[in-house]
N, C-alpha and C positions, 0 to 999 in steps of 0.2 A: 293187551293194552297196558299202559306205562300207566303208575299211578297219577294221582289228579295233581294239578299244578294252583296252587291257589295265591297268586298275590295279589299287594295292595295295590291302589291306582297309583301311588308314589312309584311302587317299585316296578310296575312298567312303563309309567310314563321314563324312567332311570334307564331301564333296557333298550325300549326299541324308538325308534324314529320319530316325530311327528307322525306321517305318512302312515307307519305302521300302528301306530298308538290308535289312531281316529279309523283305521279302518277295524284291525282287532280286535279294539276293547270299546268301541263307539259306535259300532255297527257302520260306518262309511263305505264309500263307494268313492275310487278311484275311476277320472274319467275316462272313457273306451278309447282304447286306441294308445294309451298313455304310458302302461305297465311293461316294466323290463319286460316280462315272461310272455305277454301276447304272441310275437311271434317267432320265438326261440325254438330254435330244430335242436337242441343239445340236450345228448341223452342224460339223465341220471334221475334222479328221484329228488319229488317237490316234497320239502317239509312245512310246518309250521314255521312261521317267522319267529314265533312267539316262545316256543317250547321244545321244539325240534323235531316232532312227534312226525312220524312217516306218512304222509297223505295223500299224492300220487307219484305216477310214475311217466316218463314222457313214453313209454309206449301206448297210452291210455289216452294221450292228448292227441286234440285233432285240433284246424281250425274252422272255427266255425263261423269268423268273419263277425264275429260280435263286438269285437277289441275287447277283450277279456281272455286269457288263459283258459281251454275247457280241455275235459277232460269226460270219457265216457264212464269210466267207473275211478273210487278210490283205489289205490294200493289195498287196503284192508277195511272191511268196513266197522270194523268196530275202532276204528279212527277216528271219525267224521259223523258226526250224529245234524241228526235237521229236527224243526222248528217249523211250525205254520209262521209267518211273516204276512202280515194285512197294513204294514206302513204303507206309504206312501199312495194311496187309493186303488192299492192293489193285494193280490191274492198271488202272495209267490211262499216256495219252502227253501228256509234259508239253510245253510250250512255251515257246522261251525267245527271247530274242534274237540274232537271229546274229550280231551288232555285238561285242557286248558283253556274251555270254552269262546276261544276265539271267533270273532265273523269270520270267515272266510269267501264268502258268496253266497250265490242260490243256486239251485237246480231244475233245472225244466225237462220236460218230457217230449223234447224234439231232438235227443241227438240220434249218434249213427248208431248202425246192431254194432255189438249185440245186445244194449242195454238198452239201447233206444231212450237215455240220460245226457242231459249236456250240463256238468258240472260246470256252471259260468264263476272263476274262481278271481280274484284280486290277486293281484303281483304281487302287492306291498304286505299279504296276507304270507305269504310262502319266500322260502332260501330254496334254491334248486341244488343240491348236492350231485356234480358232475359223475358220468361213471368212470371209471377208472381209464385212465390213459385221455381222458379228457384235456 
């Protein structure tokens, strides 16, 4: 894992989007159905928006019809760390980035084998780095 990434809310709100600021660093939720990456079939590998840090891979994605990006496992897990989440009058584990502690989504225990994980992920959280000859 890449060492930690620590800036001030100036110096991201400077870097990344609206969009990506409120989701990243505000824990937000883009709405379903809404996000570039939901249903993109193009191979390469989803980074943080935030840090660049390698968090899946579109072979690991499926759709799961949620309008969210999912994905059944990270690229690496010492990537991607989670958190109990009890907002919003519910019991969900969120996940974030371990670089640079970004929101990135949650994770529920309905997806497909082999992990039987459905990493429910925000677009505006991840840059999709094409694979080559993309």
């Amino acid at each position: 894992m890449s060492n930690k990434v620590s800036k001030s809310d100036h110096e991201w709100k400077q870097e990344l989007s609206a969009e990506q600021y409120r989701v990243l660093r505000e824990k937000g939720t883009e709405r379903a159905f809404t996000g570039e990456y939901d249903k993109s079939k193009v191979d390469g590998t989803y980074r943080c928006a935030g840090c660049g840090t390698e968090l899946f891979r579109s072979d690991e994605k499926f759709d799961s019809g949620s309008g969210w990006p999912s994905f059944y496992a990270p690229a690496d897990a010492e990537n991607v760390k989670t958190e109990s989440d009890r907002s919003m009058f519910m019991r969900r584990t969120e996940v974030l980035c371990s670089v640079c502690d970004g929101h990135l989504g949650h994770v529920f225990e309905d997806g497909p084998q082999p992990t039987g994980l459905r990493y429910c992920i925000n677009s505006a959280a991840l840059k999709l780095d094409p694979a080559s000859g993309e």
